[in-house]
C-alpha positions in Angstrom: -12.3 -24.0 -57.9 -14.4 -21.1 -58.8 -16.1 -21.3 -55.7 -12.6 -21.1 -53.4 -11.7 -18.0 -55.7 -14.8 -16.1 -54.8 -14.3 -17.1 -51.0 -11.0 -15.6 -51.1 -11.6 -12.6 -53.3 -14.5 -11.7 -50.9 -12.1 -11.9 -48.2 -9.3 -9.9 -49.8 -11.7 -7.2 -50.4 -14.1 -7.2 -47.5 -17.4 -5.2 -47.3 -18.1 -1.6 -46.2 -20.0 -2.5 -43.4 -17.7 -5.0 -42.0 -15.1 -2.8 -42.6 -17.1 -0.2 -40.9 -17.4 -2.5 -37.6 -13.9 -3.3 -37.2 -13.5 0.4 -37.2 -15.9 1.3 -34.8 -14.7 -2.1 -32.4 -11.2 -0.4 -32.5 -12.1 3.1 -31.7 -14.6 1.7 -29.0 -11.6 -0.6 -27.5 -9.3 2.5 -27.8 -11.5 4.5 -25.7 -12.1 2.3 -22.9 -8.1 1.5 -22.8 -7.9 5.5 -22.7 -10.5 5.7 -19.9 -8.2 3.3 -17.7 -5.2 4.7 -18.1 -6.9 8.3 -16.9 -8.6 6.2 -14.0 -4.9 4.8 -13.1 -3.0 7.3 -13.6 -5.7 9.8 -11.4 -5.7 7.3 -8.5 -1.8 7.2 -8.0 -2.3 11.3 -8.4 -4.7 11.0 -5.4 -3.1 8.5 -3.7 0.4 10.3 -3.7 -1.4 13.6 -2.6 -3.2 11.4 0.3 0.5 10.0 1.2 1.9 13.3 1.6 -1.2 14.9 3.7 -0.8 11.9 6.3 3.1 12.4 6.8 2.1 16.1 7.3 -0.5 15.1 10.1 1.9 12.4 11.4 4.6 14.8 12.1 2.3 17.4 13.4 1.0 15.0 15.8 4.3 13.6 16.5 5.5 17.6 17.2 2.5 18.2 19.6 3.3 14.9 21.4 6.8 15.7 21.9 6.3 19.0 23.2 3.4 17.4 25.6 6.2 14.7 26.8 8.7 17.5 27.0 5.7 19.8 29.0 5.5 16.5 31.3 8.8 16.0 32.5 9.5 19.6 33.9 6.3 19.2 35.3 7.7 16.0 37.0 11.2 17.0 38.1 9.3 20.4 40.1 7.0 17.6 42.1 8.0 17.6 45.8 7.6 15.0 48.3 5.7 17.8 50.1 3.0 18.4 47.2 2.6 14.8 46.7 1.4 14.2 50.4 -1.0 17.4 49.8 -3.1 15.8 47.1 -3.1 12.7 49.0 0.0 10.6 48.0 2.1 8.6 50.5 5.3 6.9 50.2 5.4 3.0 49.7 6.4 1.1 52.2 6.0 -2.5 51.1 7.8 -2.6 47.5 8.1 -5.4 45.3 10.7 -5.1 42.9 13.3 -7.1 41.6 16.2 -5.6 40.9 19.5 -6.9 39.2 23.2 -6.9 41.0 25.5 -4.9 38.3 27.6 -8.2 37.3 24.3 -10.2 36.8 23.9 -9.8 33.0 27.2 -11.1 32.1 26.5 -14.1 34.4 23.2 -15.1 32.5 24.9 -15.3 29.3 27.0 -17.6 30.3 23.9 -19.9 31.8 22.6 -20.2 28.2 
């Protein structure tokens, strides 16, 4: 009986150097939980800010693109049959095409 009493009295009241560890283990757990919540919370930072730079460069290059497509077709409606057969262009004579008659689409609906 005496025996169970010491256990539980040694247990109640532990030692300064366990005490000591448990201390140390907490402040060392502590810091490494801090250390990953800086890591997470820097990477969304940096990942937000990376987000935001590639929609910048996204609409830039869709402006540039735009204005090259817009560039193009005045370029295309001032082409003459004239210029075309002056850098060595000629006019098809043999086309293969299909094309549709104007009452053809409502007619393949009703095939399906």
């Amino acid at each position: 009986m005496k025996n169970n009493i010491h256990k539980i009295q040694s247990l109640a009241s532990p030692k300064q150097s366990t005490v000591q560890t448990v201390v140390v283990s907490g402040f060392c757990v502590l810091a490494v939980l801090v250390s990953f919540y800086v890591y997470f919370v820097g990477r969304i930072v940096f990942d937000v800010v990376a987000r935001r730079t590639a929609e910048a460069s996204i609409k830039s290059s869709q402006s540039a693109i735009s204005s090259l497509e817009v560039s193009y077709f005045d370029q295309l409606k001032n082409i003459t049959i004239a210029q075309a057969q002056n850098i060595g262009l000629q006019e098809s004579q043999d086309t293969l095409y299909a094309s549709r008659a104007s009452g053809a689409a409502s007619t393949v609906g009703m095939l399906q």
